[in-house]
C-alpha positions as CSV (number, residue, x, y, z in Angstrom):
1,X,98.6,85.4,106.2
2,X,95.8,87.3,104.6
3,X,92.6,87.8,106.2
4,X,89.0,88.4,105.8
5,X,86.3,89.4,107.3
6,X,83.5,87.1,107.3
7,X,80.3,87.7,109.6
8,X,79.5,84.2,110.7
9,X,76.5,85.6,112.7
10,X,74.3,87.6,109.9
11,X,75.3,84.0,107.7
12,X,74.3,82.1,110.2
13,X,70.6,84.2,110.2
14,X,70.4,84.2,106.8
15,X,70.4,80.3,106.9
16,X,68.1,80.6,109.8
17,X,65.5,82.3,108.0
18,X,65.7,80.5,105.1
19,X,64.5,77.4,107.2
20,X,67.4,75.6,108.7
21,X,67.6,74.7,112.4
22,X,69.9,77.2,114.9
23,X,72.2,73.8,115.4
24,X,72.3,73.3,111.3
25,X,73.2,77.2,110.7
26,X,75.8,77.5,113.0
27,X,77.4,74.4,111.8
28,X,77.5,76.2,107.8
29,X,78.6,79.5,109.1
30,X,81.7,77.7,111.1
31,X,82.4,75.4,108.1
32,X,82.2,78.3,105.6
33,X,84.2,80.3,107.7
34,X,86.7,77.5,108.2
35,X,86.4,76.5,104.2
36,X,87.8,80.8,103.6
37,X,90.4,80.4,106.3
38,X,92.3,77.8,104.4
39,X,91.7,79.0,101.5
40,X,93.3,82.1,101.8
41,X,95.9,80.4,103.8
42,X,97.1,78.4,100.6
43,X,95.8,79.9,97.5
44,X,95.5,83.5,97.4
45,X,99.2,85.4,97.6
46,X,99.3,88.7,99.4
47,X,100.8,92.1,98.8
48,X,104.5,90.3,100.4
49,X,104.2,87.6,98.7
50,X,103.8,89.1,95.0
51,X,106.8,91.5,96.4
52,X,109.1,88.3,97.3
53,X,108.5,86.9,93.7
54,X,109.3,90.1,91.5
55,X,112.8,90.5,93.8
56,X,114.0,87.0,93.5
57,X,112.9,87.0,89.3
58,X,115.1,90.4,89.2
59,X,117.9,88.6,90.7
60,X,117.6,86.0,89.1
61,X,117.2,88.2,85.6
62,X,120.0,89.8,86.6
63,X,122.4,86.6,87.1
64,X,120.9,85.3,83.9
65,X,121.8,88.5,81.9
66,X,125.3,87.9,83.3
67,X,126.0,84.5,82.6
68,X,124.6,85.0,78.6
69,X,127.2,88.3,79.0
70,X,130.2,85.5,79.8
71,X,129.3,82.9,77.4
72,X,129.0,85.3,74.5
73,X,132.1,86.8,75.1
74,X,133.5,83.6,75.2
75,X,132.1,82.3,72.0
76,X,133.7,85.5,70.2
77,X,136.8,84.9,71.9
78,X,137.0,81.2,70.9
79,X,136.0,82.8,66.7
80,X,138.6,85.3,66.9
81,X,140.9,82.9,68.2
82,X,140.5,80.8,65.0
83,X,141.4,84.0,62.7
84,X,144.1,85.4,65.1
């Protein structure tokens, strides 16, 4: 899970001063902080997951290699069949 750091108190006196009620500013700073939370939980991919990805396309790079390996040596078989 990735994480930030969000400083629901200095928000939360920025909404303050800018007129809201203490009630109405706490509220936005938990919501915001909530709104990053899950965001981060389900959009942004971290370091491990970007690391997970690349092994499992090199494997699967790797297998796909292969198998174009076994059908071309099988095509060439089956034309030098014909001829031989």
């Amino acid at each position: 899970m990735a994480t930030i750091t969000f400083d629901t108190l200095k928000f939360a006196n920025r909404l303050k001063h800018a007129g809201l009620s203490d009630a109405q500013a706490e509220a936005f700073a938990e919501a915001q902080k909530e709104v990053f939370a899950e965001a981060l939980d389900t959009a942004l991919a971290t370091k491990l997951d970007i690391a997970r990805l690349e092994a499992k396309l090199d494997h699967e790079t790797a297998l796909l290699k292969w198998m174009m390996g076994v059908l071309l040596a099988i095509a060439v078989a089956n034309f030098a069949k014909q001829f031989f």
